[in-house]
N, C-alpha and C positions, 0 to 999 in steps of 0.2 A: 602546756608543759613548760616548766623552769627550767633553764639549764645554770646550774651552780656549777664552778671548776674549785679544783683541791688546791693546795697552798702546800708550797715543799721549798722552806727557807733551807740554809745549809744548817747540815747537819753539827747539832753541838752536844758535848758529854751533859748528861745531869748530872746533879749535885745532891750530896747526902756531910749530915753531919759530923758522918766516922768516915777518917780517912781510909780505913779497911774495906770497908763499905762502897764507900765512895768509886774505887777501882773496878770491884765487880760489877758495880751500874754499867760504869763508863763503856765494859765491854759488851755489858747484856744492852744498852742500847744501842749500842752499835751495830749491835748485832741484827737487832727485832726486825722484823722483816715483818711488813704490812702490805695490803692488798693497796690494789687500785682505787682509791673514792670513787664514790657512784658520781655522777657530773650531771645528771636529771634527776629531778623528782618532780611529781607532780601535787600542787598545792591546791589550794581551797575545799572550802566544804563539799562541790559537788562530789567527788569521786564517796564520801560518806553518807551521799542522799543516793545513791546508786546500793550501798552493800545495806542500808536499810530498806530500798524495795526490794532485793534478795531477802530480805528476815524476813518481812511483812508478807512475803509470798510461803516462805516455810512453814511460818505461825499460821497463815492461812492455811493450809493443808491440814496443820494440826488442828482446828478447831473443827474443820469440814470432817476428819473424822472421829473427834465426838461427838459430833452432831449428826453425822453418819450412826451411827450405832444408836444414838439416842432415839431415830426414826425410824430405823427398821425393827424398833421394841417395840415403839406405838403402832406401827403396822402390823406387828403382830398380834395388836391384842393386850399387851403390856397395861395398859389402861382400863382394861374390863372389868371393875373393881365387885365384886359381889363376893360380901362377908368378910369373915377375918385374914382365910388360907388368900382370896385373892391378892390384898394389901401386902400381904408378907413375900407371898411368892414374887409381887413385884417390885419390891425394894431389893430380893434377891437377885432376882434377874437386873434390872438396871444398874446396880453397883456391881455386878460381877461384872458387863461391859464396856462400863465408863473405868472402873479403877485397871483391867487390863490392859484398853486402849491408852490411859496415862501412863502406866507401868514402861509402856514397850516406850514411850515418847521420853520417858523419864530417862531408861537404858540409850536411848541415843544416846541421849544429850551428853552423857557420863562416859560414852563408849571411843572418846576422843576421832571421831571419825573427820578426818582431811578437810571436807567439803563444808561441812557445821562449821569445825574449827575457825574457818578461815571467816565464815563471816560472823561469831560469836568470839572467840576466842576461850581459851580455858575456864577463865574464872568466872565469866557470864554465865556457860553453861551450866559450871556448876553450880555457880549461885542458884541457878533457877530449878534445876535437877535436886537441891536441897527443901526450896521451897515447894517443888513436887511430893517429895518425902511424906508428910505426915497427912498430905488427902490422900492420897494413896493408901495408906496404910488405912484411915480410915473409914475409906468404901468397901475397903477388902475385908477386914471386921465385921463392918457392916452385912457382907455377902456372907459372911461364913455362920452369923448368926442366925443372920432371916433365913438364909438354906437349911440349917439345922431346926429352927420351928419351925420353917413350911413342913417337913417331911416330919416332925413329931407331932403335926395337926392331923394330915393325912392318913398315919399309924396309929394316930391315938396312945401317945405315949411321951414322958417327958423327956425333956431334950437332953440330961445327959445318957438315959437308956436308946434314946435314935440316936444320937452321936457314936456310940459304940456300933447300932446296930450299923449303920451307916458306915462307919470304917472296916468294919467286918465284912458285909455284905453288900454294899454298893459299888459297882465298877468304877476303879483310880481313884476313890475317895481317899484312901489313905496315903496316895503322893500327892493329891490335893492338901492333906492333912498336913503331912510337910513340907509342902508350900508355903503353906500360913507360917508356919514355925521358921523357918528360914527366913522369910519376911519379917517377923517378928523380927528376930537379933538381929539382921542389917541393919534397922532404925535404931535400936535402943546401941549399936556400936557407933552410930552417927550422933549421936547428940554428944553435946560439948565435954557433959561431964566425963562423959566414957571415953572418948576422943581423946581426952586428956591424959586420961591411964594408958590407953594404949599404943604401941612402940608402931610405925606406921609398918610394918610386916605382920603386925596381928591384926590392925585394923584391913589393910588390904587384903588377907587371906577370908577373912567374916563377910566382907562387901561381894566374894566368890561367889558366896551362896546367894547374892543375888539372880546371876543365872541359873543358878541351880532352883530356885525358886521358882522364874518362868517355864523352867523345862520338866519341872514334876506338876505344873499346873494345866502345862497343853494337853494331856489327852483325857483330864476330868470333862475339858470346855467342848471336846467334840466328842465326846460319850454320852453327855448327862444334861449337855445346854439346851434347852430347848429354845435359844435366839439361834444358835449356828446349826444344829443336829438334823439334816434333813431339809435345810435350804440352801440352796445354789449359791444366790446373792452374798448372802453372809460369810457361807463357808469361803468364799472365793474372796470375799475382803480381808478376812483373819485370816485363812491359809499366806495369801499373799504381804500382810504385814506381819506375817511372823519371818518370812522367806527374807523380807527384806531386810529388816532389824538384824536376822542370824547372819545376814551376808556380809552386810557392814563390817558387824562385829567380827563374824568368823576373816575376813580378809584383811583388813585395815587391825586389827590388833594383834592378829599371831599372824597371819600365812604369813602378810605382805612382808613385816619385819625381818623373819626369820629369809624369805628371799631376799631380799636387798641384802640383808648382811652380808651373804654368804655370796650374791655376786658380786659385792663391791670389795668383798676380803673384807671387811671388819677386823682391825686387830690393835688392841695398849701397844704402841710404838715406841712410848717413853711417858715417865713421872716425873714431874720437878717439884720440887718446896718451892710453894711462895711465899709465906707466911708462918710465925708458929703453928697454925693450924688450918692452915690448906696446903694442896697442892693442884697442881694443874695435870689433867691428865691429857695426853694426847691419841687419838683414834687416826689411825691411817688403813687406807685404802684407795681402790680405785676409782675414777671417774664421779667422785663423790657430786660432783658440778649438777648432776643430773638427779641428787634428792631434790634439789630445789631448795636450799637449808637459807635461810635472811637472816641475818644480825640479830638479834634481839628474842630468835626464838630459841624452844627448849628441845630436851630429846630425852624419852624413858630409858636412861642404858641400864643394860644386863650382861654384868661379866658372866662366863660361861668355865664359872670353876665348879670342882668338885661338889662345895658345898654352899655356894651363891647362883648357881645361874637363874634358882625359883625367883629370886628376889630382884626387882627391880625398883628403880629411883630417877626420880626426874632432876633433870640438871641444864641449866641455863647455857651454853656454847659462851665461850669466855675473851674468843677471837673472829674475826671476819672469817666466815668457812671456803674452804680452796678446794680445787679440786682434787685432792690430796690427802687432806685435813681437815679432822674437826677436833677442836680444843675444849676442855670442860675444867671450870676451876672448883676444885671440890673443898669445902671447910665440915673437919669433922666436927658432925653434931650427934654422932652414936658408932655404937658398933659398928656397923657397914662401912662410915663411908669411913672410919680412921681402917681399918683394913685395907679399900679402897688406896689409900694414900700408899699403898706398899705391893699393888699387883704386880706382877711380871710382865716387862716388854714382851709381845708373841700372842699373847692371852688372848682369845676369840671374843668377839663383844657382838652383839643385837641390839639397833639400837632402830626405837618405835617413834617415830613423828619424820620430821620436825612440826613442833606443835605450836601453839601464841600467835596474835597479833599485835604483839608487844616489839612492831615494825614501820621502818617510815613508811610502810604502807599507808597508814592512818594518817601519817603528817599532815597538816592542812598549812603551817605558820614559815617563812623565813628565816624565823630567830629558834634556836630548839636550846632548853634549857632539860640536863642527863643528870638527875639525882639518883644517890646510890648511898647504903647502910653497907658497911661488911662485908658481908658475904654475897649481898645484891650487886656489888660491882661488875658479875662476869658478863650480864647481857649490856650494862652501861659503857663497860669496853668494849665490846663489840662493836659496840651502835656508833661509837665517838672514834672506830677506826676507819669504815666504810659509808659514814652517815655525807651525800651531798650539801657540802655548805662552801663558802668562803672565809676568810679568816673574819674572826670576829661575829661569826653567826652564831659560834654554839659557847655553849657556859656548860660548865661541869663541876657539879658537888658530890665530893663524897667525905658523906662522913661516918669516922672511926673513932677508934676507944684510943688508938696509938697510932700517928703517921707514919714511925720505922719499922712497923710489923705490921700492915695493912695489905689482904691481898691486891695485885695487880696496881700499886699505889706509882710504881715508876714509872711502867708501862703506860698508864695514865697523861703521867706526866709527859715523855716522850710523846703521847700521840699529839698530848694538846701543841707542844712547841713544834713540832713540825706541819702542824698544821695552823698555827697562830689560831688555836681553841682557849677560851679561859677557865682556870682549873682555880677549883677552891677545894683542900684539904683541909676539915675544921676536927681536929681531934678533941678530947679532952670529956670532961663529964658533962651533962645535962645542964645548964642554968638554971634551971627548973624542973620540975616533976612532968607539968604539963606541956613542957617546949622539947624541942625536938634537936634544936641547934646547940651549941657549948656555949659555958660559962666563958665571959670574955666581956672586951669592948661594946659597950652598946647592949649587953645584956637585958639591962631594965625595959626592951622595948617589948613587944608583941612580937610573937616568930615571921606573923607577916610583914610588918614594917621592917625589920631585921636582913626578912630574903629580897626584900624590895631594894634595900638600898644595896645588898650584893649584887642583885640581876635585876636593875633597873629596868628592862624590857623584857621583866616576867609576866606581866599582862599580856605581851600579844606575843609570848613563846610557845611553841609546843611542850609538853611538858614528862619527860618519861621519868616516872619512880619507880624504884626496884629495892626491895628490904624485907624486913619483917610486918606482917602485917597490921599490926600495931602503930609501929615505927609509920610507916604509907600513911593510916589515914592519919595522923595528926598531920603531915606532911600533906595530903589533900585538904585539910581544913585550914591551912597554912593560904596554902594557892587559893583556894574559894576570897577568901579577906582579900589577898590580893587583887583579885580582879582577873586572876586566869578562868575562862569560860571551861564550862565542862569538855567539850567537846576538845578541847587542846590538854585534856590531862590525861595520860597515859599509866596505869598502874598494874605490874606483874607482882602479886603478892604469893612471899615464900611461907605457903599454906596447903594443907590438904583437908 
């Protein structure tokens, strides 16, 4: 264990180039009230060799039971191959097991549950819950076709006259039926092109029927299964990971939220403009100390108005969280959240995590280097108000389109000089198509020789980005040139 102490020179006005301007800083930072810096962290790589034998132990589970399920097929006989109905019936059978038991592992992964999160983080999960996507879908295919010729072998009849007969006449076939079709448009709403058309309230309302999908598929699997129908062993695997998936999800995504809100008072306390196009919102309530909320991470809020409370949106906390408060700086990018910029103080709010590991949890380095785009600055303020350092540990980039219209760009500034942090603000346009940093001095170099000579000990910094996701990786292929090892780069990209 380290112990870092905080740095609190005397207190001096910032400086802006409008003297109008200028005055309202003077007050607003005089004003900002900041938490306590943390004065421990704990550094090196072990504590990261610890939350990977946690992974390696979950991912074990998850193979143990597909491989579970793959073996009580061949114990049953699955393997028995005589003629054509046997092959078909058992590509039926073993794809309708294996693509379920991925389904439900898939649904974790996505179903942002506390425990996952903390040793995945968001965007791992989802990564990998995308790359689950399309086996999935096509085992499930797979089962619904070879189901459909097994039983038009057996009938003696072609497969779309047994597909009919079959939704007519076969027990929960036909919410089997719309199973598949629900799973159908989930996927074709997850690929990029479609992604792209749609506004993230129509995509998340489509992604719904993903549960709706597992839950018109449970009572096909114990009516008509012949791996589960009538065995102890099996039914008692599946009964029990369905129990558990539904628990997670049914606790951890509505009950748990809607109770914390409502015991802690959840309530919009006040709006400020910080920029043309954001503002900061503030959540107060009680004894907030006790979510557990870290610097850096996020929370799904849901104002609870008339005609918003279905709609929820994830948003970065934009200040150290108190026991009191939690802060969110919103920049509108649609409908909602310019709304948002206008809710009334009183307003009830639900808010689901705190979610990310985009925390000095992870830190392993001394030196921590806080890059920020935009609207990415509200977790990078966060982290650079309560982050354990000494003066001169941390460097801080953000970069904007405009430095007088930049959210949270003074606050910024105040945190670095009270804490002797060094702050780079590089506004202006691209110096290239392919570079990430602005036209200026030193332009003609490579973006990594460029950020190397700004944060000369970006090789052995920690490294946290927060932006658009675009923006990030040119920004990670930045650091790779440099010489920051993987394992010191931290990236929260604003993506769904």
């Amino acid at each position: 264990m380290l112990a870092l102490f905080s740095f609190k020179p005397k207190i001096q006005v910032a400086h802006s180039k409008h003297p109008d301007k200028a005055g309202r800083l003077a007050v607003m930072t005089n004003q900002l009230q900041l938490v306590t810096p943390n004065t421990k962290v704990r550094l090196g790589l072990k504590k990261l060799l610890s939350i990977a034998r946690k992974q390696d132990a979950v991912e074990a589970i998850a193979i143990f039971s597909v491989v579970f399920v793959t073996v009580t097929f061949l114990l049953d006989g699955g393997a028995s191959f005589n003629g054509l109905y046997s092959y078909v019936d058992a590509v039926d059978r073993l794809t309708a097991l294996v693509a379920t038991d991925l389904l439900l592992i898939q649904t974790m992964l996505i179903a942002r549950v506390p425990w996952l999160d903390k040793l995945y983080g968001h965007d791992r999960a989802t990564a990998v819950h995308k790359k689950l996507g399309k086996p999935v879908l096509y085992l499930i295919i797979a089962h619904f076709l070879a189901s459909v010729w097994a039983y038009a072998i057996l009938d003696s009849k072609n497969v779309i006259a047994e597909l009919v007969n079959m939704v007519l006449n076969v027990p929960d076939i036909l919410t089997a039926t719309l199973a598949f079709a629900c799973m159908i448009l989930v996927v074709v709403t997850s690929i990029k092109i479609a992604r792209k058309k749609l506004s993230y309230e129509a995509w998340y309302l489509a992604h719904l029927l993903g549960y709706a999908s597992i839950l018109f598929a449970i009572p096909h699997e114990f009516s008509t299964g012949v791996d589960i129908y009538g065995k102890p062993v099996a039914t008692a695997f599946w009964v029990g990971a369905y129990f558990f998936v539904a628990g997670n999800i049914v606790w951890f995504r509505f009950l748990n939220p809607i109770v914390y809100s409502f015991v802690h008072g959840l309530r919009i306390e006040k709006v400020n403009v910080e920029s043309s196009d954001a503002s900061s919102i503030y959540v107060s309530g009680s004894r907030l100390g006790k979510i557990g909320t870290k610097s850096g991470q996020f929370f799904i809020l849901r104002v609870l108005t008339k005609d918003k409370w279905w709609r929820a949106h994830p948003f970065s906390i934009s200040a150290a969280p108190t026991d009191k408060s939690i802060r969110f700086t919103v920049g509108i990018r649609g409908d909602d959240t310019k709304a948002l910029q206008t809710v009334k103080p009183g307003t009830r709010v639900i808010l689901e995590g705190p979610y990310g590991v985009f925390t000095e949890d992870r830190r392993t380095q001394e030196k921590v280097t806080l890059i920020a785009a935009g609207i990415g600055a509200p977790p990078i303020r966060a982290l650079a108000e309560n982050i354990a350092a000494r003066p001169g540990d941390v460097s801080i980039v953000y970069r904007v389109r405009n430095a007088d219209d930049a959210p949270l760009v003074e606050e910024l500034r105040e945190i670095a000089r009270r804490r002797g942090f060094f702050l780079h603000v590089l506004d202006g346009k691209r110096a290239h198509n392919a570079s990430w940093l602005p036209a200026g001095a030193g332009d003609q170099k490579p973006d990594h020789e460029r950020l190397a000579d700004l944060i000369p000990n970006i090789a052995k910094s920690d490294v946290y980005i927060c932006g658009p996701a675009a923006w990030t990786h040119t920004v990670e292929k930045s650091l790779h040139k440099a010489g920051t090892p993987l394992a010191q780069i931290h990236a929260e990209e604003f993506a769904w």
